[in-house]
C-alpha positions in Angstrom: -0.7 -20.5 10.8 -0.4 -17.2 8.6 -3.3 -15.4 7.4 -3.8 -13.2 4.6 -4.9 -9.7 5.1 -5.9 -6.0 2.7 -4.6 -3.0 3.9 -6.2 0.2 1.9 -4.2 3.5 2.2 -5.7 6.7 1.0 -3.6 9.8 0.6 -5.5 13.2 -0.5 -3.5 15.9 -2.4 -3.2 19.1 -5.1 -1.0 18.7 -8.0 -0.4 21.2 -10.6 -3.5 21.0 -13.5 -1.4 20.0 -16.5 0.2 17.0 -14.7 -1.1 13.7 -15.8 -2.3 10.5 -13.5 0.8 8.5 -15.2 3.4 11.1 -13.9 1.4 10.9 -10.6 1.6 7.5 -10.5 5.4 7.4 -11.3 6.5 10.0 -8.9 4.1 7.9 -5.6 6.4 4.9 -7.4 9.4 6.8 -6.7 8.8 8.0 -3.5 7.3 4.5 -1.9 8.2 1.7 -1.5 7.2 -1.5 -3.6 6.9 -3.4 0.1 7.4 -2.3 3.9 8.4 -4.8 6.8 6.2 -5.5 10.0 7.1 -6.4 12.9 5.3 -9.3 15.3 8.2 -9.8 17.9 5.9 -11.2 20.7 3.8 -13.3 18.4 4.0 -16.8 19.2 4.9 -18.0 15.7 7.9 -20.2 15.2 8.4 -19.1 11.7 10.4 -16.0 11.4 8.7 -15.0 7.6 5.9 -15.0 9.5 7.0 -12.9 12.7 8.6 -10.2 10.7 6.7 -10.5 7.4 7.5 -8.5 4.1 4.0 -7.1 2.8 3.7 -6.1 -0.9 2.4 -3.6 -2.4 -0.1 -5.6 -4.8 -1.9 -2.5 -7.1 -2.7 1.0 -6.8 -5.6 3.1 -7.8 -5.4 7.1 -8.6 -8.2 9.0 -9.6 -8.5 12.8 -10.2 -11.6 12.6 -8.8 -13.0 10.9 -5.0 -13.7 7.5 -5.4 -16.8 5.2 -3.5 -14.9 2.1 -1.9 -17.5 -1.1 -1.3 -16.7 -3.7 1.1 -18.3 -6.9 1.1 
């Protein structure tokens, strides 16, 4: 039986001051992947979608300043 799961990825930089949070957000685009492949080779699962699943990448948030992140 599959289950869903959230992973949360925070990356921490310094850009230039006149670039925008679009061209930030386009150049991540560029650079990343829109999904990355896992691998669950000794799992017990039959289904092979489920052994080596695809995960996508479902939104992404950029702020120019920090962030608070609640979890409930």
């Amino acid at each position: 039986m599959a289950k869903e799961i959230t992973v949360l990825v925070k990356f921490r930089g310094t850009v230039p001051e006149d670039v925008s949070i679009a061209d930030i957000e386009e150049q991540i685009d560029c650079s990343l992947e829109n999904s990355l492949r896992l691998n669950f080779s000794d799992s017990k699962e039959e289904d092979d979608d489920l052994r080596e699943p695809w995960i996508e990448r479902e939104d992404m948030y950029i702020t120019e300043k920090g962030f608070r992140l609640l979890i409930g």
